[in-house]
N, C-alpha and C positions, 0 to 999 in steps of 0.2 A: 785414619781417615776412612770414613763410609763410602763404598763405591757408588756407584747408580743403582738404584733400584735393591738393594742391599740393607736389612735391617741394623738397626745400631748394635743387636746385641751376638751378628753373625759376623760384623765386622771384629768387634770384642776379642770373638773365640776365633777367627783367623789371627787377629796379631798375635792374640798369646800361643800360638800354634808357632809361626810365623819365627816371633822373637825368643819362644821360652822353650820352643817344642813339646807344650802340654796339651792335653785335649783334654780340657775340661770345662766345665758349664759355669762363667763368669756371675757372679750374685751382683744382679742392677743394685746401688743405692740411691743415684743422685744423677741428672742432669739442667743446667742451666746456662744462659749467657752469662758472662764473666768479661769483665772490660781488665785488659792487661795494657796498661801504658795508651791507652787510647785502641789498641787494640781490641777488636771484642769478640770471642771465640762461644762456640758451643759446646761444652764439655759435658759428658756422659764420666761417670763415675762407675768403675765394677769392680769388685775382687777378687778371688779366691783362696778354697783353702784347699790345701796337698799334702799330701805326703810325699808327694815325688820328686826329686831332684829335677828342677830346671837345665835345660842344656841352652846357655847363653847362645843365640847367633850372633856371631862376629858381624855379620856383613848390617845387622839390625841395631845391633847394643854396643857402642862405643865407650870403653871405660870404665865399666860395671864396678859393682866391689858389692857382696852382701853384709846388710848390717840389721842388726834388731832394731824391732819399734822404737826401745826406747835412745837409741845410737840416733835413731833418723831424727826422732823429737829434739835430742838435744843440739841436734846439726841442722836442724829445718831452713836455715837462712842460707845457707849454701845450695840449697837448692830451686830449680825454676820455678815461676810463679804457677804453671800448671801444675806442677807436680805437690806444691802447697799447700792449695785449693784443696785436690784432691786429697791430700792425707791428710788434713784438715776434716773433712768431711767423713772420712772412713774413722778418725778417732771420735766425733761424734753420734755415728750410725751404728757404730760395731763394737765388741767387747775385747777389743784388742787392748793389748796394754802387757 
């Protein structure tokens, strides 16, 4: 979530601060409305690349598990429609695979 007065891509790097404890500089790809179930959300899309080990917060990330690209691709249905979207969009913008 964007606070007041708060850019989308400083909110970015507060959550991944926040939920991953990285401090690093998110790569924009993609933001749009997105209608979920009548829902309709504004989604910003970013990524990053690290070499760092992420430290999971408990209090942020409920029930985590790391998986590769191609783990997530073949599980995509399992997961929420935002999270879809987006890796959706990050397998078309980026050379991940």
């Amino acid at each position: 979530m964007v606070r007041k007065d708060e850019k989308i891509i400083d909110a970015a790097k507060r959550t991944l601060n926040r939920e991953l404890d990285l401090l690093k500089n998110p790569i924009f790809l993609s933001e749009n409305f997105y209608d979920f179930n009548v829902i309709k959300r504004f989604m910003s899309v970013f990524y990053i690349k690290t070499g760092d080990l992420p430290k999971v917060n408990p209090d942020d990330v409920f029930g985590s598990k790391w998986m590769t690209f191609n783990e997530i691709d073949k599980n995509i249905d399992s997961f929420i429609p935002t999270f879809r979207v987006a890796f959706e969009i990050l397998k078309k913008k980026t050379k991940f695979r």
